[in-house]
N, C-alpha and C positions, 0 to 999 in steps of 0.2 A: 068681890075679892077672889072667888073662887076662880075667875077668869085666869089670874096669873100662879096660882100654885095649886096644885094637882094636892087632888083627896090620897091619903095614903090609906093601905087599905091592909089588913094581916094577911100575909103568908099563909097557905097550908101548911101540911105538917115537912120539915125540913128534914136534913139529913142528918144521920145518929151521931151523936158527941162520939170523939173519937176518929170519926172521919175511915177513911182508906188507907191501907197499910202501902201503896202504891209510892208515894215519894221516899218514903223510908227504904223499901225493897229497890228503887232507881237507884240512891247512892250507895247501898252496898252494892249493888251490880257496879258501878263504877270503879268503885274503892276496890275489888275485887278484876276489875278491867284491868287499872293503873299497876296495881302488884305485879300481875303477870306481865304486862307488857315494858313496865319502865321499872320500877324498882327491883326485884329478880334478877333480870339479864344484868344490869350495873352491877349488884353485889357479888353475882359468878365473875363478874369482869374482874372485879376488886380481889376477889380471891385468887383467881390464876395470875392475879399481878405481883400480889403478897408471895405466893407461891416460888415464880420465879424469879424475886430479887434473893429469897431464901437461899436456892439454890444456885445463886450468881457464886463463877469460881475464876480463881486466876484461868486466865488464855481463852474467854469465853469473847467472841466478839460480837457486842452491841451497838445498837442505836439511841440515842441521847432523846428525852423529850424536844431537844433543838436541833435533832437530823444529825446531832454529828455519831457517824461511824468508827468506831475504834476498836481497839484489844484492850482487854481488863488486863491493865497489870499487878495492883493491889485493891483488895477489898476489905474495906473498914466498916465499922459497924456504922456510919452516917454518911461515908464517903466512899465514892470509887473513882481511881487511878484510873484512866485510858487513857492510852497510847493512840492519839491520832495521825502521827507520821512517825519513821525513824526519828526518836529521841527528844519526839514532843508528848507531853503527857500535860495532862488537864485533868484537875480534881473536880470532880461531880458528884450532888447530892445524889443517893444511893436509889430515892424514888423517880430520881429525873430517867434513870434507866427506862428507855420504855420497853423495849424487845430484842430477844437474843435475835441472832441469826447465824446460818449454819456459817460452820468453819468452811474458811477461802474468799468467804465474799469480800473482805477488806481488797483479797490482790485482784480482784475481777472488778472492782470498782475504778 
């Protein structure tokens, strides 16, 4: 019988309960990686977004999360007025605002 299963045989002595602090110390280097590289930059991003819808004022000319380019002509606390040609205007949720840009680029467009 011994032909098909092998004698098993004790171990020396093994390694200490409790193990290496090695896989614990990898995921906080990671967890630690992810902050700075992804989570961080987003929430600066979020804040200088929060920032300038804050500061959003009549006659300021915007880009829309859907490219369109206008003039703010009223701003409401959930909505903003843009003027995208003489005497078309279109109401836009206030966070669809994605970026000022300076005054004149509407007539150079």
């Amino acid at each position: 019988m011994n032909l098909f299963i092998s004698d098993a045989y004790a171990q020396g002595a093994g390694a200490a309960p409790g193990g290496s602090f090695a896989p614990l110390l990898m995921m906080v280097v990671f967890i630690v990686i992810f902050y700075f590289l992804l989570i961080r930059p987003q929430q600066k991003k979020s804040k200088e977004h929060q920032a300038m819808l804050a500061k959003l004022a009549t006659g300021d000319e915007v880009i829309t999360a859907g490219g369109v380019l206008g003039k703010v002509t009223e701003v409401g606390e959930q909505f903003v007025t843009v003027e995208i040609a003489d005497g078309v205007r279109i109401k836009v949720q206030r966070f669809q605002v994605t970026s000022l840009v300076p005054k004149g680029t509407l007539k150079s467009a």
